[in-house]
C-alpha positions in Angstrom: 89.6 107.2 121.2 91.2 109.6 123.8 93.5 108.5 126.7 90.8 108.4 129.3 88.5 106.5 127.6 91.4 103.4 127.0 92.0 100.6 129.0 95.4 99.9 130.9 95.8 97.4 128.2 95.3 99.1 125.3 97.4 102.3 126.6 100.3 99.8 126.9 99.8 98.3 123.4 99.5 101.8 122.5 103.1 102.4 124.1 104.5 99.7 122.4 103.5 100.5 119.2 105.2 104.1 119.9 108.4 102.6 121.1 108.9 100.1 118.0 108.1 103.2 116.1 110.7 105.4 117.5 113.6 102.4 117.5 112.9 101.9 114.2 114.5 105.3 113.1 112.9 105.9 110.0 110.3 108.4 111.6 110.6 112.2 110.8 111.5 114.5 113.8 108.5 116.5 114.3 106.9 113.1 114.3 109.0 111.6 116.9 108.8 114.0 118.8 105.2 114.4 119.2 105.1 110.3 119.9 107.6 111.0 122.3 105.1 113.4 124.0 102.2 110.8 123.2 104.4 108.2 124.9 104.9 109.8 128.3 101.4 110.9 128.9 101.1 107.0 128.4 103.3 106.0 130.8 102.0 108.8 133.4 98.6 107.8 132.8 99.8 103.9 133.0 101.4 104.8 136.4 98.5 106.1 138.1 96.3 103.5 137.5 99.0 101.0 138.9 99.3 103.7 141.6 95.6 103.1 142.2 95.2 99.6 142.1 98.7 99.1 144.7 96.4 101.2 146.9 93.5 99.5 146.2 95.2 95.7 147.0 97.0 97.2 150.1 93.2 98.4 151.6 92.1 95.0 151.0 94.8 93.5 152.9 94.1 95.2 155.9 95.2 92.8 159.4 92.9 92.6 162.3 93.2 96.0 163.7 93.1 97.7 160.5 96.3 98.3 160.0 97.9 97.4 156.1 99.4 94.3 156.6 102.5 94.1 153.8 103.6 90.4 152.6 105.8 89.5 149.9 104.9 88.4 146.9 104.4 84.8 146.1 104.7 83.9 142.5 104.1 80.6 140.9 107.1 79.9 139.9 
């Protein structure tokens, strides 16, 4: 499955399963190297779609005259 066809979710599992890979140690050079690489084009891909959606959530929360309206964030807490 290439990168553009995963979802957010799956690119972070994805990133995960690098990272436990690569603190493990026991993983040859050339190989951790090219999961390094694998690993940042998953975490540039990652922040792009967060990118998007920020810009997405801050159209919808446009005030009366259009203008973005910024709030903080209530969590449930």
């Amino acid at each position: 499955m290439s990168m553009k066809e995963m979802t957010f979710e799956q690119k972070m599992a994805r990133l995960e399963e690098i990272v436990a890979k690569l603190e493990k140690g026991d993983v040859q050079l050339g190989d951790s190297l090219a999961l390094f690489e694998e690993g940042t084009r998953l975490v540039a891909a990652c922040r792009t779609e967060l990118d998007k959606a920020e810009q997405q959530v801050v159209k919808l929360m446009k005030g009366a005259d259009g203008a973005p309206v910024e709030s903080e964030f209530a969590s449930e807490e």
